[in-house]
C-alpha positions in Angstrom: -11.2 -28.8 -6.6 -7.6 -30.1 -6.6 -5.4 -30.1 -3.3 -2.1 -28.3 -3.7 1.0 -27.9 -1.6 2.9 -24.6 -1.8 5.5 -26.7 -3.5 3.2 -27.8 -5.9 1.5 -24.5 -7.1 2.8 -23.2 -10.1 4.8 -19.8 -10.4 2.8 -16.3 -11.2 3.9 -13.5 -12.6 3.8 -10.4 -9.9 1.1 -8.7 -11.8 -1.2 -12.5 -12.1 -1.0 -12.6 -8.2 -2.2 -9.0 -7.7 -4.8 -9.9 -9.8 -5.9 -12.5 -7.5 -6.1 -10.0 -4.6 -9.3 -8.6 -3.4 -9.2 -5.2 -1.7 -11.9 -4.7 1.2 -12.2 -1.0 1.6 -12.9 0.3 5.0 -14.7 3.5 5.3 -11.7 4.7 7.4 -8.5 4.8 5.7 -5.7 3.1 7.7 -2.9 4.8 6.3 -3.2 8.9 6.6 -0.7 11.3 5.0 0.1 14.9 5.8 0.5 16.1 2.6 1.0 19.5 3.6 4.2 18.0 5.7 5.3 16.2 2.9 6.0 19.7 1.3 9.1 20.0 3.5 10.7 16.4 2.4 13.7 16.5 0.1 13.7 12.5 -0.7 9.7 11.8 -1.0 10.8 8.0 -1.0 7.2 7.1 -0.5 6.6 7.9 -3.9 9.1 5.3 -5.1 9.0 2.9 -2.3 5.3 2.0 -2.4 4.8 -1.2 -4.3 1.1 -0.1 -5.5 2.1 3.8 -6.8 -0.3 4.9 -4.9 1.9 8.3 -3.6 1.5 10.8 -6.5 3.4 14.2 -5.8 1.8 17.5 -6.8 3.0 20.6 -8.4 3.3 22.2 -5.3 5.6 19.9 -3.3 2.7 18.0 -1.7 1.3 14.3 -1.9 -1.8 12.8 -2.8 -2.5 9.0 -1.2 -5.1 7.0 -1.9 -5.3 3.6 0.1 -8.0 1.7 -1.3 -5.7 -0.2 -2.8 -3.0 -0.3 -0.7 -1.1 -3.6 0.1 -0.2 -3.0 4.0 2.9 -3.4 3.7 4.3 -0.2 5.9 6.8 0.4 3.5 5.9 3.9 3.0 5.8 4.3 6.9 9.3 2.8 7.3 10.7 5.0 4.4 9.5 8.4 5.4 12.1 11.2 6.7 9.4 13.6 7.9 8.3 12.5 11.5 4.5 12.3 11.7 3.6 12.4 7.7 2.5 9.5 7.4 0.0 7.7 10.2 -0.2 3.9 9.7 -2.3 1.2 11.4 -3.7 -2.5 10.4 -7.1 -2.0 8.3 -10.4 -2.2 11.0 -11.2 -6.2 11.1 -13.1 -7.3 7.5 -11.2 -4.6 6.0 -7.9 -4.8 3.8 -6.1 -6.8 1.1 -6.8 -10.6 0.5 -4.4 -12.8 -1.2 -6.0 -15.8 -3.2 -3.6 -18.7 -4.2 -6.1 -21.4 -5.8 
């Protein structure tokens, strides 16, 4: 196995990294969403803020999440105008994305 310095390692393409990432899924999700609440926001920047796509709006003004692939990055909690939609906290220990540089 070779022995790289950051410097060293050669550049990836976004999508080449993520594919490097493993996603441990707890049984408890770490981000939860209020859709209902969500029905009531006029910006749903979630949707277009999360860097995984994983906010999908439905036809009634709603959201669906799913965050068993979620990055943890807290964008979607720092972008949301509707106080208390969306609950976030740091995966249980174990759980949650791994990055992989090799």
């Amino acid at each position: 196995m070779s022995s790289w310095t950051q410097s060293e390692l050669p550049a990836l393409a976004f999508e080449d990294r993520m594919a490097t990432a493993e996603f441990r899924v707890a049984p408890e999700a770490h981000i939860v969403v209020d859709g209902d609440g969500c029905r009531g926001c006029s910006t749903k920047a979630c949707i277009t803020a999360c860097p995984a796509g994983l906010f999908v709006p439905t036809s009634d003004g709603g959201i669906l999440f799913s965050y068993e692939q979620c990055f943890e990055c807290g964008t979607c909690y720092l972008v949301c105008n509707e106080g208390g939609a969306i609950t976030w906290r740091y995966p249980e220990g174990g759980a949650g994305v791994v990055y992989r540089r090799s």
